[in-house]
C-alpha positions as CSV (number, residue, x, y, z in Angstrom):
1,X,-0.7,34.0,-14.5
2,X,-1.9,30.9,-16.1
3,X,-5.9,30.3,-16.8
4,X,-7.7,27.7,-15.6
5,X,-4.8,25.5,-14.1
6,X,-6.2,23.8,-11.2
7,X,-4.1,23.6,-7.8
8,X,-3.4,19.3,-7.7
9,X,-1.8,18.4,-10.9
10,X,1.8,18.8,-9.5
11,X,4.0,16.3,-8.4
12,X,4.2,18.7,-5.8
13,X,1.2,18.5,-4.7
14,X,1.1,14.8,-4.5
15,X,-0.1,14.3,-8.4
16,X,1.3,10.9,-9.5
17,X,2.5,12.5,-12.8
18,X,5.4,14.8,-13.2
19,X,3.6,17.6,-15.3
20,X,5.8,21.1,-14.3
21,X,9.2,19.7,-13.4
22,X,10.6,23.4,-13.3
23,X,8.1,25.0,-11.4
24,X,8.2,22.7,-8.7
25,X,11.8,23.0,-8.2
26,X,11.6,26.7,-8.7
27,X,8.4,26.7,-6.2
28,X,10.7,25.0,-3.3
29,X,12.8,28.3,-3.1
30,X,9.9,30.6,-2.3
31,X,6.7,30.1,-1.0
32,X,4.2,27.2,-2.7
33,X,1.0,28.2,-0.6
34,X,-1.0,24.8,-0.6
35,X,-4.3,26.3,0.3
36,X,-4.8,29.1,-2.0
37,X,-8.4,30.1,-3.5
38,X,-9.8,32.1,-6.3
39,X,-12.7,34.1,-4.9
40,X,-15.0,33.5,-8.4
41,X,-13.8,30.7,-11.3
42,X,-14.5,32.2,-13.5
43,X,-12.1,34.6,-15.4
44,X,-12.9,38.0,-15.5
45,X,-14.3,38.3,-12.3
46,X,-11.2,36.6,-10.8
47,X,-9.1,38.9,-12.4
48,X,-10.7,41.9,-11.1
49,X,-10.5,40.7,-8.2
50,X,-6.7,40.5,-8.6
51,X,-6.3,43.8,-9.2
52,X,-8.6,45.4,-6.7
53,X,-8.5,43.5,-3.8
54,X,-12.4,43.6,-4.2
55,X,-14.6,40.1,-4.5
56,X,-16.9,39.9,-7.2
57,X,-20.1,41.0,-5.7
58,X,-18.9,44.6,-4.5
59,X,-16.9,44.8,-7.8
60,X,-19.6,44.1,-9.6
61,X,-17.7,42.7,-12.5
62,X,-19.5,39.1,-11.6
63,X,-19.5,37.5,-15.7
64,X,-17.1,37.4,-18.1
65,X,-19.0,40.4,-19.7
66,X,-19.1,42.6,-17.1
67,X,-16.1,44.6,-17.8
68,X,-17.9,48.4,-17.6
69,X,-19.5,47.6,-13.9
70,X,-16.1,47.1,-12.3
71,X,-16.6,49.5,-9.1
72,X,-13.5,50.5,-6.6
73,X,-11.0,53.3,-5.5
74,X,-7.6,52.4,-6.9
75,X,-6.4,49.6,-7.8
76,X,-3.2,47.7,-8.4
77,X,-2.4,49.4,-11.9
78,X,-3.3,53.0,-10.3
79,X,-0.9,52.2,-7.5
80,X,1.9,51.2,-9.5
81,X,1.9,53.8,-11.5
82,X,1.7,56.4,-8.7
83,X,4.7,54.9,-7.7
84,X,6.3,55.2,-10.6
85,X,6.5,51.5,-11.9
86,X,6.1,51.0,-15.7
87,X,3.5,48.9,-16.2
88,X,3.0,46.0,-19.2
89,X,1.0,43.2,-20.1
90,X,1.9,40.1,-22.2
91,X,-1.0,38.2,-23.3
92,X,-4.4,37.7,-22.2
93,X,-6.2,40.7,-20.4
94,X,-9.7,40.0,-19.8
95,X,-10.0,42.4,-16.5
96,X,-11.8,45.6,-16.6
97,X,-8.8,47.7,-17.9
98,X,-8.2,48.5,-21.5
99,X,-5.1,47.1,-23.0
100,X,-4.4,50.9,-23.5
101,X,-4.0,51.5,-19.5
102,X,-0.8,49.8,-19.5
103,X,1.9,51.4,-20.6
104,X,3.5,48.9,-22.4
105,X,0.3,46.1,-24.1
106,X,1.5,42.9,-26.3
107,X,-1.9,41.7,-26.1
108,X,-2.9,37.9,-27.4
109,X,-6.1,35.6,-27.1
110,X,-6.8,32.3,-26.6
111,X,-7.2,31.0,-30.5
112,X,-5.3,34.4,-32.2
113,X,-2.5,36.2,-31.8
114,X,-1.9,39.6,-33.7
115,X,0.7,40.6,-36.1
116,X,1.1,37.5,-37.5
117,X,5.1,37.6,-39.4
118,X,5.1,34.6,-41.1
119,X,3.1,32.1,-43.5
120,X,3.7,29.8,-40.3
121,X,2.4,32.0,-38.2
122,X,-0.9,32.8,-40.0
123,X,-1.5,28.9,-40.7
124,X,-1.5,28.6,-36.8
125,X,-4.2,31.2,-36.4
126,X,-5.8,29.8,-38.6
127,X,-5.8,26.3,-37.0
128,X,-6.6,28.0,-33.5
129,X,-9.7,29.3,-35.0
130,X,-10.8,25.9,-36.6
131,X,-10.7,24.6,-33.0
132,X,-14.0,26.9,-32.3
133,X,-12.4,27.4,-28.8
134,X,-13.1,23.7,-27.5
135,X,-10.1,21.0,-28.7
136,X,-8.2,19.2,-31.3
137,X,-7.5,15.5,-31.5
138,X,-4.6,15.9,-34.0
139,X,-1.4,16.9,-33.3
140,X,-1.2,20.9,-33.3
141,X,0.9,22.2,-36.2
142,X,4.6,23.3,-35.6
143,X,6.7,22.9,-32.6
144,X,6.7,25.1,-29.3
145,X,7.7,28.4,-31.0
146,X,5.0,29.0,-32.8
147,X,2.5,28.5,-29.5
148,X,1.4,31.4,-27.9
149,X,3.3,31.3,-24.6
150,X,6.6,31.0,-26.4
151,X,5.5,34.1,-28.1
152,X,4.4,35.8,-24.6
153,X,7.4,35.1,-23.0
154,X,9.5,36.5,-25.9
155,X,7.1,39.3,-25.3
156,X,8.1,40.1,-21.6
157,X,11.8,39.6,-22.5
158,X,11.0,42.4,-25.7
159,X,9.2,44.4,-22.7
160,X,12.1,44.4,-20.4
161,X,14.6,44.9,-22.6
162,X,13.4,47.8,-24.7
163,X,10.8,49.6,-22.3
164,X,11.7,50.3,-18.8
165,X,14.6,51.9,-19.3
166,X,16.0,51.3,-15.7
167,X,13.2,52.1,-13.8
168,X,10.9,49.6,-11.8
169,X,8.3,47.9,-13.4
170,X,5.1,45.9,-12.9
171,X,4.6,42.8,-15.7
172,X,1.8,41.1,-16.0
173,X,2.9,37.9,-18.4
174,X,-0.8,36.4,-18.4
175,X,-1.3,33.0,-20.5
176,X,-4.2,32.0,-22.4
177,X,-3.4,28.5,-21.5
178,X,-3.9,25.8,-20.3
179,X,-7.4,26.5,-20.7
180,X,-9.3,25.2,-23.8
181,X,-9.1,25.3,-27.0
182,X,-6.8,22.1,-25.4
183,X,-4.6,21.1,-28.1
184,X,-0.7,20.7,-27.8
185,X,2.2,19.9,-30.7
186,X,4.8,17.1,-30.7
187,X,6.4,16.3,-28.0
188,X,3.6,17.2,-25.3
189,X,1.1,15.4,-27.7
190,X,2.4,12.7,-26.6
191,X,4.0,13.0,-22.6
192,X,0.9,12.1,-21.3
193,X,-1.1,9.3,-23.6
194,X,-5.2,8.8,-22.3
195,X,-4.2,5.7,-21.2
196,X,-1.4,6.9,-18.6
197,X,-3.9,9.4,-16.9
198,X,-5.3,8.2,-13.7
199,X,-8.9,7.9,-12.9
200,X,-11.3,10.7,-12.5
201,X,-13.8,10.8,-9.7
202,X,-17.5,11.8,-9.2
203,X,-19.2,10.5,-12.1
204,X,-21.6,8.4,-9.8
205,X,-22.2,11.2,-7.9
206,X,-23.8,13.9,-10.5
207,X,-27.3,13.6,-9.4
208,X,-26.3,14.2,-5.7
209,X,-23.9,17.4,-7.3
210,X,-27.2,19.3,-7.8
211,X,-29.1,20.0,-11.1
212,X,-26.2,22.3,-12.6
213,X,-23.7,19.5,-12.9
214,X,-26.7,16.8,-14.1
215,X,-27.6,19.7,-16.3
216,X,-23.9,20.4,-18.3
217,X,-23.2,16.9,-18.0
218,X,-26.4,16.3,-20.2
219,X,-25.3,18.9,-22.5
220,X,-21.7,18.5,-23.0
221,X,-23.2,14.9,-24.2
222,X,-25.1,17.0,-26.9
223,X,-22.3,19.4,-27.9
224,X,-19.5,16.5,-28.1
225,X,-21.9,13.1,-29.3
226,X,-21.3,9.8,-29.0
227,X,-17.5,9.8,-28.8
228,X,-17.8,12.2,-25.7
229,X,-15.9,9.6,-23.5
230,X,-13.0,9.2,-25.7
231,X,-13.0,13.1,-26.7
232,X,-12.4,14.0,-22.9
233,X,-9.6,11.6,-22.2
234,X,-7.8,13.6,-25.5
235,X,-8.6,16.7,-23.8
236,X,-7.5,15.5,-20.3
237,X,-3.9,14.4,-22.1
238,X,-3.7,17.7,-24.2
239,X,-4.4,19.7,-21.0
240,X,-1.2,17.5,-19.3
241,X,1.2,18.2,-22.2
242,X,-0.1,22.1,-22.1
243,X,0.9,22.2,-18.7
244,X,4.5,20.6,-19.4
245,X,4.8,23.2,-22.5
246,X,3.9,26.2,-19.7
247,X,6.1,24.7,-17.2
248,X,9.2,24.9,-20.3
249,X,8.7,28.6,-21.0
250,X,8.4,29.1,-17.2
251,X,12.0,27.8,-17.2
252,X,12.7,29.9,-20.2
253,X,11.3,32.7,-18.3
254,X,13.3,32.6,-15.3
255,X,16.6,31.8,-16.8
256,X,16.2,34.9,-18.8
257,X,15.8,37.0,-15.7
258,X,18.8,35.3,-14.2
259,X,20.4,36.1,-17.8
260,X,19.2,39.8,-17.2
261,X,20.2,40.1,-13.6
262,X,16.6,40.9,-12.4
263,X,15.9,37.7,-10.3
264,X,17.5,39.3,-7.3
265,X,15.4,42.5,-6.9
266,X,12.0,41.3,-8.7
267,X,9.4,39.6,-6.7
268,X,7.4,36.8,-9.0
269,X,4.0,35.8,-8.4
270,X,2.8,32.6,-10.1
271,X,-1.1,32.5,-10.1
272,X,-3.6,31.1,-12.1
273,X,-7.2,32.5,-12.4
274,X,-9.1,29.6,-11.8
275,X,-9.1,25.7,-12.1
276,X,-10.4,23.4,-14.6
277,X,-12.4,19.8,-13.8
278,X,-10.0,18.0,-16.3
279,X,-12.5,15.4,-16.2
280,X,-13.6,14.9,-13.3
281,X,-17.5,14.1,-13.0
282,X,-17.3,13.7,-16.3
283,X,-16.7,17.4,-16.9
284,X,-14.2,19.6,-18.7
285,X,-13.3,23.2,-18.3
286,X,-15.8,25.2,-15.5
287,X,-19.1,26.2,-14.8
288,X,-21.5,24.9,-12.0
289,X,-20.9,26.2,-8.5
290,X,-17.4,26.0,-6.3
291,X,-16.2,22.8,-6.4
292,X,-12.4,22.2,-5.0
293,X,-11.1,21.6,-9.0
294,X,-12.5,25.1,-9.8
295,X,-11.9,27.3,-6.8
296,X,-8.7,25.6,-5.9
297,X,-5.7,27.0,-7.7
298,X,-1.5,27.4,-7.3
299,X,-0.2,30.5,-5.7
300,X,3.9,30.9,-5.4
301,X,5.8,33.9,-4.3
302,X,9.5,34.3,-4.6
303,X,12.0,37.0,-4.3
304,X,13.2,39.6,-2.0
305,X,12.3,39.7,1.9
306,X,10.1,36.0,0.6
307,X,12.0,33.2,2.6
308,X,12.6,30.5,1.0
309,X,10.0,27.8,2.7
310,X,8.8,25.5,-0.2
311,X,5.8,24.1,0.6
312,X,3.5,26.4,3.1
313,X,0.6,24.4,4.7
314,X,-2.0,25.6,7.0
315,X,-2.7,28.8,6.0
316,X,-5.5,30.2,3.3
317,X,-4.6,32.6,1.0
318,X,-6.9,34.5,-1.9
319,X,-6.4,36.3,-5.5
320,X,-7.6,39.3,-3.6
321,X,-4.7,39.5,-1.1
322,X,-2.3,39.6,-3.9
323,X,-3.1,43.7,-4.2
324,X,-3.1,44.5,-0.7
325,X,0.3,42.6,0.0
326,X,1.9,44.2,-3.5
327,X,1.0,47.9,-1.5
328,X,2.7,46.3,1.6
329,X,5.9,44.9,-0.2
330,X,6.2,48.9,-1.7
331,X,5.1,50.7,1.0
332,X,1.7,51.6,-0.5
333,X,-1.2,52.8,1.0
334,X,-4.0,50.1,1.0
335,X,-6.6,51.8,-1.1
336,X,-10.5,52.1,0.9
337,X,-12.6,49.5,-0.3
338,X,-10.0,46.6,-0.9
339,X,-11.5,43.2,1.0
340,X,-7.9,41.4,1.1
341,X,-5.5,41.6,3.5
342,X,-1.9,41.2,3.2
343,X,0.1,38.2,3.5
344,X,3.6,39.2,4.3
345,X,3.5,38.0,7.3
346,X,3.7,34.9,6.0
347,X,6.1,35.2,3.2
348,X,8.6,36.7,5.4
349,X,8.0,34.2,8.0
350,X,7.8,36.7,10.7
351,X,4.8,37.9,13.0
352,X,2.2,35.8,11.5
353,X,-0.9,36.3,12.9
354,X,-2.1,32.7,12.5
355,X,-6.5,33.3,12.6
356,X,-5.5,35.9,9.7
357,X,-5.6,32.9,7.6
358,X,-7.9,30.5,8.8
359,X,-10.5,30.5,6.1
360,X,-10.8,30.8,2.1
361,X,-14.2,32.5,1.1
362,X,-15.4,32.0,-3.0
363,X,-18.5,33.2,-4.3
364,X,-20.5,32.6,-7.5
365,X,-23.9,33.4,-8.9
366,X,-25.6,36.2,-11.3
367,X,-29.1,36.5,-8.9
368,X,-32.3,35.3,-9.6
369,X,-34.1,31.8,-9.5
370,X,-32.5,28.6,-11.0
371,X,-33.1,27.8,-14.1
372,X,-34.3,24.5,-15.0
373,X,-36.1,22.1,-17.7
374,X,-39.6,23.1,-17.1
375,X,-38.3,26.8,-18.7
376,X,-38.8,27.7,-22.3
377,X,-35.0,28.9,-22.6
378,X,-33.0,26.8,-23.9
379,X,-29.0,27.1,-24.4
380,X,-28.9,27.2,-28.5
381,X,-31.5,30.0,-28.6
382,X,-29.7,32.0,-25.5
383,X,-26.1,32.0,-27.9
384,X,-24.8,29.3,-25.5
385,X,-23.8,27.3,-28.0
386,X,-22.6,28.2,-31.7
387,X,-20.9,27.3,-34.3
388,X,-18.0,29.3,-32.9
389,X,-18.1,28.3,-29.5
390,X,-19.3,24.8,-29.6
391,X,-20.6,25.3,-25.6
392,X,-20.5,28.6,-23.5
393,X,-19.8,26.6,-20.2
394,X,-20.5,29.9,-18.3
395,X,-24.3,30.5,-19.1
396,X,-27.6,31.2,-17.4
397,X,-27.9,27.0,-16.2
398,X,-24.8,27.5,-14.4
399,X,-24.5,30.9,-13.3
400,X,-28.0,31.6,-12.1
401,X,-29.0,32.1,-8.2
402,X,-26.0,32.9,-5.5
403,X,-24.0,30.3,-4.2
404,X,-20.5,30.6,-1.3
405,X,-18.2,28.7,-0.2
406,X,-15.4,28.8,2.9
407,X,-12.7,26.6,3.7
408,X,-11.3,26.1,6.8
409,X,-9.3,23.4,8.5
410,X,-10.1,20.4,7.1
411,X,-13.3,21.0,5.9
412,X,-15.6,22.6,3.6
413,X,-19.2,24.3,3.4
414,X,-21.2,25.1,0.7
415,X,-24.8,27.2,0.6
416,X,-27.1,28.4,-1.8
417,X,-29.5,31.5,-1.7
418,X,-32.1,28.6,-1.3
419,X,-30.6,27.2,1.8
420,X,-29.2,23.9,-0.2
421,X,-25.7,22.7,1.7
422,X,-22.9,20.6,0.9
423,X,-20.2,19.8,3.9
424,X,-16.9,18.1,2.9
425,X,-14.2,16.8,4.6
426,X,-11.5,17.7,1.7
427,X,-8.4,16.2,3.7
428,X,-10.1,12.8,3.0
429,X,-12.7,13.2,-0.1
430,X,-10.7,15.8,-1.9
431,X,-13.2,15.6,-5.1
432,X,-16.0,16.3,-2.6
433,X,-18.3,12.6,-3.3
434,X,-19.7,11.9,0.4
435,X,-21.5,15.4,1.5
436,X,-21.6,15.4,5.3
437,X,-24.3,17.9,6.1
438,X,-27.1,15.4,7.1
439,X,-24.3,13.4,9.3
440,X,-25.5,14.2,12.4
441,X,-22.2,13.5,13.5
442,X,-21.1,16.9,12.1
443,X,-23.2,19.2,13.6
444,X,-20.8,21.1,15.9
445,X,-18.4,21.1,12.6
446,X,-21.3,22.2,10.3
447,X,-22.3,25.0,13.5
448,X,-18.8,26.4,13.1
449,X,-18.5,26.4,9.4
450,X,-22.0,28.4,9.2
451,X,-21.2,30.4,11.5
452,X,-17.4,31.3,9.8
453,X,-19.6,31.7,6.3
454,X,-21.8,34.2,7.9
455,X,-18.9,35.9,9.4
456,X,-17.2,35.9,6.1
457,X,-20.3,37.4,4.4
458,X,-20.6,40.2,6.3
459,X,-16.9,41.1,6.5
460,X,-16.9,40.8,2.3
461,X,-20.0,43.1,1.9
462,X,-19.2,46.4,0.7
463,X,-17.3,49.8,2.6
464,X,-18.2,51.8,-0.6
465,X,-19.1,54.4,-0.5
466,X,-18.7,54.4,3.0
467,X,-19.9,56.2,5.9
468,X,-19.4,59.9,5.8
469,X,-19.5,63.6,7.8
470,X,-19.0,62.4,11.6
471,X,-19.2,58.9,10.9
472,X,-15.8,57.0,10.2
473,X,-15.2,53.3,9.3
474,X,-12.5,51.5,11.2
475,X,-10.2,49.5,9.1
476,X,-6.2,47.8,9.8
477,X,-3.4,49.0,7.9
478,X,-3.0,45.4,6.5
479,X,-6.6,45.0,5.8
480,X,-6.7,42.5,9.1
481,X,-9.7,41.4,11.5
482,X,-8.2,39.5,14.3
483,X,-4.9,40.6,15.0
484,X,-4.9,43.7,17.7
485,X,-2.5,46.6,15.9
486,X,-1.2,49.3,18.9
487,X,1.9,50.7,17.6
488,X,0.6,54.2,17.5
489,X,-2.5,56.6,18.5
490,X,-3.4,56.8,14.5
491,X,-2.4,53.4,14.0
492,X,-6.2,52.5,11.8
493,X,-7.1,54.3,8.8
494,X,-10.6,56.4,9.1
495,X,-13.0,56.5,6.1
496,X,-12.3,59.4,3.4
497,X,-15.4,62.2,3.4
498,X,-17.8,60.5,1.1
499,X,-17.1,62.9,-2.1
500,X,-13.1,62.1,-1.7
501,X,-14.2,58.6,-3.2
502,X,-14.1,57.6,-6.6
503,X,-17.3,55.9,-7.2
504,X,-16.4,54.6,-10.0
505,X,-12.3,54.6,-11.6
506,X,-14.0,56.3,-14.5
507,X,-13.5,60.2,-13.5
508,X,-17.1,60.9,-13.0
């Protein structure tokens, strides 16, 4: 898992610079899922949502400090370990576990990692801390050993070779990167000069974005001054060599399983958390609402029983069916209360029940009203911005009210809990500038698209705790909607008695 790469910066994908030579070479012997959607960009909630199946309003962890609401059954770390996997992480957690549930933790941050060994090592803390979690404009110190996925991946290969002692195991090898503080050593500092970048889009368009972007826009201008323009193309070119210096330890990566003989009977997952705007309207790292940069992200399996299909168009996939298709790959039980389904069907190539994936659903929003300049808060006073912090990106402005998004086909729909709407055709306005849902030329598109949104709504709200004494609920082995399943009399699973559910994965 990356954080915060956004889905179109690939060659790949049709990028016009080559940023992740490896992984696009590496993607065209699995499956490189084109349409594939975080269900929250932000990065706790989507990482939650990785590991229960569960989107972020029934698991409740909907902030990046909502750890203790998390709310579920089992989830992917409780399965594994029934199973008998050894379980690890390498690098960043932020999810609702403690690094302590793993059995094996190498845990690192975004601007320090622990256990610093050498004088080196402790002047590059140190330099990651003077970057108060935002960017650098000089060269970072040292070369690509000293950066923090070199050090993760040295991690995983420590982890493998020392801890699972033959038996299965589940890694999570979970970057910090390329999400900010951007800043990059020699040579990536310089693969991908402000200069060579191509054009963003959407700066005319901020006023018709909604207040949220005019808002952030007006205060990144605050945070960053008068050189704002010429800070963000640095940050846009950091962010470029960042993702060429992930893309080399991705190669390092896989060579060493090929080294270990573990490529052949280990499936990999590639994922990242969420997206970043990279600049466009103006805008770096995340915040207001779902646009296409944020929500949009890469998703490649590869392995055993995943045909080798490169490029796999036409069908939406979710963070939250990574759980429920990990139980299917093992022969897990599903766990009551997971909201993905599985997508082995379309890995293997086989069966594919083709409306399964017709739609992407995202979600964002704390509750409440929007906030807005006639309020007394004001971002310094609310710890929004520090001297540590420079700009908490994910605050009240941008986070307030409810707001969802679905993809389907070719376009895209967008409400608010105030009945505000954005429809976009993304096949031809990718960076969603013309909104289509005053076009009365779109009404029987807009009709459907509601109508799918509602649908997805109600299908997402939550089984917990369930219905109970004679009363059970109805749900597919693979967690699917459309596709008829008549293989046997018992073929759906029934509800659990309501005290057989954990309420919470906390004991009580």
């Amino acid at each position: 898992m990356t954080d915060q790469q956004r889905a179109d910066l690939r060659k790949a994908a049709g990028y016009s610079l080559d940023t992740m030579p490896f992984l696009d070479s590496w993607a065209a012997g699995g499956a490189d899922f084109r349409q594939a959607y975080t269900p929250n960009p932000a990065c706790m909630p989507a990482r939650v949502s990785m590991f229960t199946g569960r989107y972020s309003q029934t698991h409740r962890s909907r902030t990046n400090k909502s750890k203790e609401d998390a709310f579920y059954t089992k989830d992917m770390l409780d399965i594994m370990k029934e199973q008998g996997y050894v379980t690890a992480l390498c690098g960043k957690n932020h999810s609702h576990h403690d690094d302590k549930d793993f059995d094996v933790c190498f845990p690192s941050g975004h601007t320090f990692f622990p256990n610093p060994g050498t004088q080196e090592e402790i002047d590059f803390n140190k330099f990651m801390d003077a970057t108060r979690f935002s960017h650098s404009v000089e060269v970072s110190p040292g070369d690509a050993t000293l950066q923090f996925p070199y050090r993760n991946v040295n991690q995983a290969f420590d982890f493998v070779d020392r801890h699972t002692g033959g038996k299965p195991f589940f890694l999570w090898l979970s970057f910090s990167e390329p999400h900010n503080p951007y800043q990059v050593p020699k040579p990536y500092y310089d693969m991908f000069p402000p200069e060579s970048l191509p054009p963003v889009q959407g700066h005319e368009k901020l006023a018709e974005k909604g207040y949220k972007f005019s808002w952030i826009h007006k205060t990144w201008g605050e945070v960053l001054g008068k050189d704002r323009p010429a800070l963000v193309e640095r940050m846009r070119s950091n962010y470029h060599g960042m993702l060429r210096l992930l893309d080399d330890q991705l190669k390092r990566l896989m060579e060493g399983l090929d080294e270990r003989n573990l490529t052949e009977n280990t499936v990999i997952v590639f994922i990242s958390d969420h997206g970043d705007f990279a600049g466009e309207y103006g805008l770096m790292r995340k915040g207001p609402e779902l646009p296409e940069v944020l929500t949009h992200i890469p998703m490649i399996w590869r392995g055993p029983g995943i045909k080798s299909q490169g490029t796999v168009d036409g069908f939406f996939v979710n963070i939250v069916d990574i759980f429920p298709t990990v139980c299917d790959i093992i022969g897990a039980e599903i766990p009551y209360g997971c909201q993905g389904k599985s997508i082995l069907p379309l890995l293997a190539k086989e069966n594919i029940p083709p409306r399964e994936y017709e739609t992407a659903y995202s979600e964002s929003g704390i509750g409440g009203l929007y906030w807005d300049d006639d309020d007394t808060l004001t971002y310094k006073n609310e710890g929004g911005a520090s001297e540590k912090l420079s700009l908490d990106e994910l605050n009240s402005w941008t986070q307030g009210g409810q707001v969802r998004m679905l993809r389907k086909g070719d376009y895209k729909i967008q409400v608010d809990m105030m009945g505000s709407g954005y429809l976009y055709n993304i096949r031809q306005d990718p960076y969603e500038i013309n909104n289509l849902w005053n076009d009365v030329s779109m009404e029987t598109v807009k009709m459907d698209m509601m109508v799918c949104l509602c649908a997805a709504m109600m299908r997402y709200t939550d089984d917990i705790p369930g219905a109970h004494r004679q009363l059970r609920v109805k749900t597919h082995p693979k967690h699917f909607w459309e596709q008829p399943y008549h293989e046997t009399k018992t073929e759906f699973i029934q509800t659990p008695p309501l005290w057989e559910i954990a309420r919470r994965n906390r004991g009580n």
